[in-house]
C-alpha positions in Angstrom: -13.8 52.5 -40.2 -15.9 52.5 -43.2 -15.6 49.6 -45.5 -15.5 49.9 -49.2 -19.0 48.9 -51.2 -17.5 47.9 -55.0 -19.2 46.5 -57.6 -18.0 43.6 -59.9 -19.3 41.7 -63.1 -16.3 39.3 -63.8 -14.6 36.6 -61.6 -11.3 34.7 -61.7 -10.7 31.6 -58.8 -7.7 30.0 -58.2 -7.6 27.1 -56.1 -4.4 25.8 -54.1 -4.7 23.0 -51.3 -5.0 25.7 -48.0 -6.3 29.0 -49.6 -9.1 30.1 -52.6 -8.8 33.1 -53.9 -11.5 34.9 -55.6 -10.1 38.0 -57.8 -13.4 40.1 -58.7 -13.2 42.1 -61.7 -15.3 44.6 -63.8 -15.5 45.2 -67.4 -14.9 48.4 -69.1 -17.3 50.8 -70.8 -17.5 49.7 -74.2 -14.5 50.7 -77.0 -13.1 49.7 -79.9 -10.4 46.6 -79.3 -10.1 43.9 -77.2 -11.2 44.5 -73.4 -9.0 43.3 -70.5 -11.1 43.4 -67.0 -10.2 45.7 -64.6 -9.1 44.3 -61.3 -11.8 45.6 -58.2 -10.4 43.4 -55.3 -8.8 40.1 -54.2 -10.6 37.9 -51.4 -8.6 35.1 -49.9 -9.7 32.4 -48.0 -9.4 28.9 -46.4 -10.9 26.3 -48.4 -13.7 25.7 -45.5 -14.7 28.6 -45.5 -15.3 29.1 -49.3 -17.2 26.0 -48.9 -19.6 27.4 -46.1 -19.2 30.8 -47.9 -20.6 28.9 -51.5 -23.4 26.8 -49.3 -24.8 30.0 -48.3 -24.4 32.0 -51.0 -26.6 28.6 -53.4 -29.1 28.6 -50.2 -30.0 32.4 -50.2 -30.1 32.4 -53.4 -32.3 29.2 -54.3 -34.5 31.0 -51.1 -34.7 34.3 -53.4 -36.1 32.3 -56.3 -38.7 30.7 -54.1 -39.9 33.9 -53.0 -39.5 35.2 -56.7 -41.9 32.4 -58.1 -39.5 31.9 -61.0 -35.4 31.0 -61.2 -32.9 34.2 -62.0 -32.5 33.6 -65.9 -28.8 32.7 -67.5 -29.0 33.3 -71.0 -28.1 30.1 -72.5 -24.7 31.4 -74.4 -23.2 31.9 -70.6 -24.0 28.5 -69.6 -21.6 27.1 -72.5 -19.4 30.0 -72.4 -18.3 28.6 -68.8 -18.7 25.1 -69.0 -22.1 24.7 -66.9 -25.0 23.1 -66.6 -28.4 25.1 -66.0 -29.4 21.6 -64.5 -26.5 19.6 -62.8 -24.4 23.0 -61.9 -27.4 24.7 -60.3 
């Protein structure tokens, strides 16, 4: 069976006490008016595992910095747009 390769540039987690569930989205092509995210998939998981899954995900990434010689750049607006620290988030 061949899986599905999407693409997404938006995210939306929920959080209940058995189950995360991670609803990727992508934005539209640029048009007049307000913009709603289109829905690409819905991942559910147990919380374990979207710990492990988040662990590995910070680890390659920190790796592909490493090997980079610099960090992946945020601009700064997204940091306060979400709430996050370049520092104590990261």
């Amino acid at each position: 069976m061949d899986e599905a390769v999407l693409y997404s540039d938006g995210i939306q987690v929920g959080i209940s006490p058995f189950t995360v569930t991670l609803g990727f989205t992508v934005a539209p092509q640029a048009q007049p008016g307000t913009q709603v995210p289109i829905p690409v998939a819905t991942i559910r998981m147990s919380l374990e595992h979207a710990k492990v899954m988040a662990i590995i995900l910070r680890k390659q990434l920190k790796q592909f910095e490493q090997q980079l010689g610099r960090e992946i750049a945020l601009p700064h607006q997204v940091y306060q747009q979400l709430g996050l620290s370049p520092t104590e988030d990261w």
